[in-house]
TITI-410618 format. One line per field, with one value per atom (N, C-alpha, C): residue number from 1; residue in one letter; z, y, x. Coordinates in steps of 0.02 Angstrom, whole numbers, plus 50000, padded with zeros to 5 digits. Layout:
BEGIN
num NUM|...
residuo A|...
Z Z|...
Y Y|...
X X|...
This chain:
BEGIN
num 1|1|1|2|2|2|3|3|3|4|4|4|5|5|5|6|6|6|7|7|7|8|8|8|9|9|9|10|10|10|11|11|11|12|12|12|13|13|13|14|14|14|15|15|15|16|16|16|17|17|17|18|18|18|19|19|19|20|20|20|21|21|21|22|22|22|23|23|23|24|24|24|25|25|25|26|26|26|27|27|27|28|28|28|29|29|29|30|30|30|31|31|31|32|32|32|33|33|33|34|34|34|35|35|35|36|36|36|37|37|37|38|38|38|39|39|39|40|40|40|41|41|41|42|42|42|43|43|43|44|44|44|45|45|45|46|46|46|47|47|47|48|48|48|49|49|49|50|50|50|51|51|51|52|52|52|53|53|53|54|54|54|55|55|55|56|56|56|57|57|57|58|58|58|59|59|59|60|60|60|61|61|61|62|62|62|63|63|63|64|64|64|65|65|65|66|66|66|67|67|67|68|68|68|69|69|69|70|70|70|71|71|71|72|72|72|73|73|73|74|74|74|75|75|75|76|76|76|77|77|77|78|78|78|79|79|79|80|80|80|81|81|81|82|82|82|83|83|83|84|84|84|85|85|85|86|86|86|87|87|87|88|88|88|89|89|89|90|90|90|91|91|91|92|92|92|93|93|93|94|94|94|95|95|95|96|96|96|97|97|97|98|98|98|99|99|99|100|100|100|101|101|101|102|102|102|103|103|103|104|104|104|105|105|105|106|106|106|107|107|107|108|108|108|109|109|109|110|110|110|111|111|111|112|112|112|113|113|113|114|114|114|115|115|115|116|116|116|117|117|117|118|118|118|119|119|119|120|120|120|121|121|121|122|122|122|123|123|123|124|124|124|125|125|125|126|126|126|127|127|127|128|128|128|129|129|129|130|130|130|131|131|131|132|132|132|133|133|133|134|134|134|135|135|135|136|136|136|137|137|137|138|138|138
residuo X|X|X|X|X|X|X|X|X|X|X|X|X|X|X|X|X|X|X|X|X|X|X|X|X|X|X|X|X|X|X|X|X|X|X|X|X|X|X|X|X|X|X|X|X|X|X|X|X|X|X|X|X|X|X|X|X|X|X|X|X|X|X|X|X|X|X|X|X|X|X|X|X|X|X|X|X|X|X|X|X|X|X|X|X|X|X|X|X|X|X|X|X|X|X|X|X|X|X|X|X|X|X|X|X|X|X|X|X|X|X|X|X|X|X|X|X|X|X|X|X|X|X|X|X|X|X|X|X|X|X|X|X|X|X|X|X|X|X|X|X|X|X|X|X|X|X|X|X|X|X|X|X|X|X|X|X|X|X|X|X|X|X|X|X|X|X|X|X|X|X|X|X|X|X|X|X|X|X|X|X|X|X|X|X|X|X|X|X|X|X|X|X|X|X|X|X|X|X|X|X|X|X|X|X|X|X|X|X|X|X|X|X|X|X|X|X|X|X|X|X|X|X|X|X|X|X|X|X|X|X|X|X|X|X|X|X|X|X|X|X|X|X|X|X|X|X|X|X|X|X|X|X|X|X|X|X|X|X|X|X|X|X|X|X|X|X|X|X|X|X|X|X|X|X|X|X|X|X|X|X|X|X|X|X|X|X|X|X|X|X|X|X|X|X|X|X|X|X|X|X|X|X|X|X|X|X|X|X|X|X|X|X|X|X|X|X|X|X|X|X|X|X|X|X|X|X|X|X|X|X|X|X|X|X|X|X|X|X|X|X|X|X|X|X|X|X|X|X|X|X|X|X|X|X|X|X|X|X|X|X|X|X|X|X|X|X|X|X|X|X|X|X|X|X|X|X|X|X|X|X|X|X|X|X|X|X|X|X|X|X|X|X|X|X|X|X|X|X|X|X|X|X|X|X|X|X|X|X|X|X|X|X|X
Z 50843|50805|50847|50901|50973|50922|50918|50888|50812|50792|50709|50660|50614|50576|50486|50510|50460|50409|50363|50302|50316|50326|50308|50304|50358|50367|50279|50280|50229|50134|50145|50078|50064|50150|50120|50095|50118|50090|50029|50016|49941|49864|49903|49882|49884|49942|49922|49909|49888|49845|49766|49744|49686|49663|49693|49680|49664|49715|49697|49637|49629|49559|49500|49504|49451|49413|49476|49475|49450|49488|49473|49391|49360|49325|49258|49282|49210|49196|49262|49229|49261|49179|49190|49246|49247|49280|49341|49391|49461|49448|49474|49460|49546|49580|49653|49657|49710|49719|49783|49827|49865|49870|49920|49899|49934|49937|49983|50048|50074|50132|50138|50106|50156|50136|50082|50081|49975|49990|49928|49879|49843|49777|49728|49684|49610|49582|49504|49490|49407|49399|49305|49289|49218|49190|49249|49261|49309|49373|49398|49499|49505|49558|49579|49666|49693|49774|49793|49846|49901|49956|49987|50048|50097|50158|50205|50279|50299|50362|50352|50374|50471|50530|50513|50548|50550|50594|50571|50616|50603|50635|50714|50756|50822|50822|50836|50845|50785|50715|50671|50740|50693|50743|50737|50698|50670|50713|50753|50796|50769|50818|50811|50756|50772|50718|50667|50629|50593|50519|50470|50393|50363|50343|50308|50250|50201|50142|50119|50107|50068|50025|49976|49917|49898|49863|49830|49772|49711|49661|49614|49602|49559|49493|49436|49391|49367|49362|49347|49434|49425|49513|49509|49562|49586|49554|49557|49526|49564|49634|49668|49706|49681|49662|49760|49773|49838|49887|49888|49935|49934|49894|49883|49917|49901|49913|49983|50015|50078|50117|50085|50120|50121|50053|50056|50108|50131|50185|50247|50237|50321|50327|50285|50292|50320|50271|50305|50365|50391|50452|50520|50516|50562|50554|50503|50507|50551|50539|50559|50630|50658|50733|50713|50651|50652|50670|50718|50759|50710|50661|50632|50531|50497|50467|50473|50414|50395|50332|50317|50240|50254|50252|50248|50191|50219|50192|50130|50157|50108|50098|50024|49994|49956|49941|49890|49927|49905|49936|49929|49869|49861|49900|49921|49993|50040|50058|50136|50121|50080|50078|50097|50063|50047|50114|50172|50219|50258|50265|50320|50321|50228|50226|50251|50275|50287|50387|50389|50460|50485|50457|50464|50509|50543|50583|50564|50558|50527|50604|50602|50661|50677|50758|50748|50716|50683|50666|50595|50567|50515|50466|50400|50355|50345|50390|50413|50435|50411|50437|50467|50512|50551|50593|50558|50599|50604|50662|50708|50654|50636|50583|50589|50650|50666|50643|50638|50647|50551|50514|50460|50413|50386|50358|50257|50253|50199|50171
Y 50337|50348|50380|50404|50427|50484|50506|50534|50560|50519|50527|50502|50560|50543|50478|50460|50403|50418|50468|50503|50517|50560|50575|50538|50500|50431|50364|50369|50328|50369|50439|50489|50487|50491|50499|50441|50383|50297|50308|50310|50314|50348|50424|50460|50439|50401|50388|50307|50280|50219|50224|50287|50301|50338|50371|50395|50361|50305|50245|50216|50194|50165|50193|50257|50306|50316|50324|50331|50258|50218|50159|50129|50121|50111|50157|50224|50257|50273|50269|50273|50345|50373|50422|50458|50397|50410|50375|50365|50360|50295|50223|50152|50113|50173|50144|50161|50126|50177|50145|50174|50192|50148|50068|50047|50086|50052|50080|50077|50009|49992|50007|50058|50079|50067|49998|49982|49969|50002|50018|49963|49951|49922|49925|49886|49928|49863|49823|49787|49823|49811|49829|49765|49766|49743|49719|49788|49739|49724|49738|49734|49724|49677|49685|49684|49748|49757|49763|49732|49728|49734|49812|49853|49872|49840|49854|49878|49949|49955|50040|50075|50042|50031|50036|50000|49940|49909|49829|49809|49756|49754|49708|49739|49695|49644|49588|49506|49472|49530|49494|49470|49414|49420|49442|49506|49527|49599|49621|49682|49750|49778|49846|49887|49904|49956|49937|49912|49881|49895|49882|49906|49828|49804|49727|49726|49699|49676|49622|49636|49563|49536|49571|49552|49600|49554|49587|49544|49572|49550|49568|49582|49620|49580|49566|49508|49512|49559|49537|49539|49466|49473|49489|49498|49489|49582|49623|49684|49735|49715|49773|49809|49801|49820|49813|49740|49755|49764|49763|49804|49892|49899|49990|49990|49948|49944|49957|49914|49912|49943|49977|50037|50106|50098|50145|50164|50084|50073|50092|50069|50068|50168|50200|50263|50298|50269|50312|50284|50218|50178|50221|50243|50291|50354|50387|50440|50443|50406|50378|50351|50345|50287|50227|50188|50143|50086|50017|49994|49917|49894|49850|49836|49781|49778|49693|49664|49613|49568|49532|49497|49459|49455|49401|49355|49278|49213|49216|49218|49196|49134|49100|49051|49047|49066|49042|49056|49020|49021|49062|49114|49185|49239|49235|49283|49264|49199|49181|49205|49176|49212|49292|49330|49400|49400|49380|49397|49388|49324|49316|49365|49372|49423|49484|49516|49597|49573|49520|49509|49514|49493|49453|49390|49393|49317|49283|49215|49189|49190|49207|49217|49144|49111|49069|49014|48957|48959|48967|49022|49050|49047|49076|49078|49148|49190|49286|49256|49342|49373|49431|49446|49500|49522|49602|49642|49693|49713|49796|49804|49891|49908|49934|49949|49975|49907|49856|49799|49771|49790|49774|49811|49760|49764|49806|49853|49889|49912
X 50453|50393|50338|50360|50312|50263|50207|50181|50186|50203|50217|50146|50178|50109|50103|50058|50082|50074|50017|50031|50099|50141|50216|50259|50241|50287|50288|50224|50210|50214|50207|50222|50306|50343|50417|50437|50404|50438|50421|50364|50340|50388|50400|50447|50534|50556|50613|50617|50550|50562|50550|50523|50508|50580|50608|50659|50714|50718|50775|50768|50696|50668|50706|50691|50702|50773|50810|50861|50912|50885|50932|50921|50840|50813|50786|50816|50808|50731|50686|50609|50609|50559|50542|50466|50423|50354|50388|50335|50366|50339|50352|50332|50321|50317|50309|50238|50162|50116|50092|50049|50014|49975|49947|49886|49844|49773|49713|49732|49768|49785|49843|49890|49940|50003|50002|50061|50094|50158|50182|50198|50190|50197|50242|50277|50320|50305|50280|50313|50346|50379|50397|50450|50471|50519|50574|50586|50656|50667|50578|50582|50504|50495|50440|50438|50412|50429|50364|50359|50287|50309|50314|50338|50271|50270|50210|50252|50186|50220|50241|50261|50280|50249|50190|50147|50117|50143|50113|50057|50004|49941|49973|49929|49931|49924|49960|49937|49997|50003|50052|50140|50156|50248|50285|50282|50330|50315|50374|50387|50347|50321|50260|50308|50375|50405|50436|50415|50434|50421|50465|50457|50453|50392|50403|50425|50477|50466|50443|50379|50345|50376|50399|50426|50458|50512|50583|50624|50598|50624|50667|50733|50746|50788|50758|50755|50829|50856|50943|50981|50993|51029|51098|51116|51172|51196|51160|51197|51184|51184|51181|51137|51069|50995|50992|50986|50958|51002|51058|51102|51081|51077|51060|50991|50943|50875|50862|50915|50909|50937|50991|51034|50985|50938|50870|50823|50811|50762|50781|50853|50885|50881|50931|50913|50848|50802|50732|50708|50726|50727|50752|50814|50853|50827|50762|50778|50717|50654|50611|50612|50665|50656|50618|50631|50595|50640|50622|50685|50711|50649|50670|50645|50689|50645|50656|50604|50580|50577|50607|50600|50551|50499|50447|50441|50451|50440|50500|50539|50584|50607|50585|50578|50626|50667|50723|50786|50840|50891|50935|50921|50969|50934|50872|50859|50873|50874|50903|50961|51004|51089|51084|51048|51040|51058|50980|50991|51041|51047|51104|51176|51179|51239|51251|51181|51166|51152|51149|51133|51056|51020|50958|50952|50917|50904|50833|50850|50774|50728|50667|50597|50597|50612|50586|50520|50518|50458|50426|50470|50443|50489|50466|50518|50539|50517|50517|50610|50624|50717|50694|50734|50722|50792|50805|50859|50852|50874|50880|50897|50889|50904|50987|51017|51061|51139|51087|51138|51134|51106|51090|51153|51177|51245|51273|51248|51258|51314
């Protein structure tokens, strides 16, 4: 990420999270957006995602290169949705040099599974998963 610019960095996520949307979900308007602060959004009918980063603030524990998912919901489970999601992320991750991502606070026990299945490690401490992206299992 050695001199990269974070408009592009943060326009192409935008763009290939709206695209996935679209595609997987049949929507015609784009259902991903932009907050003030940086970080992308979707909720509708069948997903609600809270994507921060790749810049994360100094002092947070969660590693400088890093892509967080706050949240990840996709209301019919088990169909696929976030394996693709994350094969999404991981892509623009490698294309990016970005070295990790993050499930933050995962509270239910079909995201801990999620994770551990893709190779996530829980943060000590926390209820944060965290894997190299290289090691993240798609």
């Amino acid at each position: 990420m050695q001199g990269a610019d974070f408009n592009q960095e943060t326009k192409d996520l935008l763009e290939r999270i709206n695209r996935f949307l679209r595609e997987e979900f049949n929507y015609k308007k784009f259902p991903a957006f932009l907050s003030h602060s940086g970080n992308i959004s979707a909720n509708q009918k069948y997903f609600d995602l809270y994507i921060r980063g790749p810049f994360v603030p100094k002092g947070d524990p969660v590693p400088q290169n890093s892509i967080v998912i706050a949240s990840i919901n996709f209301y019919n489970k088990r169909q696929g949705w976030g394996t693709e999601f994350l094969k999404m992320l991981k892509e623009y991750c490698l294309f990016w040099d970005i070295d990790y991502i993050v499930i933050e606070s995962a509270h239910t026990e079909a995201v801990k599974e999620f994770a551990k299945k893709k190779n996530f490690l829980q943060m000590e401490g926390t209820k944060d998963w965290l894997a190299h992206v290289k090691d993240i299992d798609v």
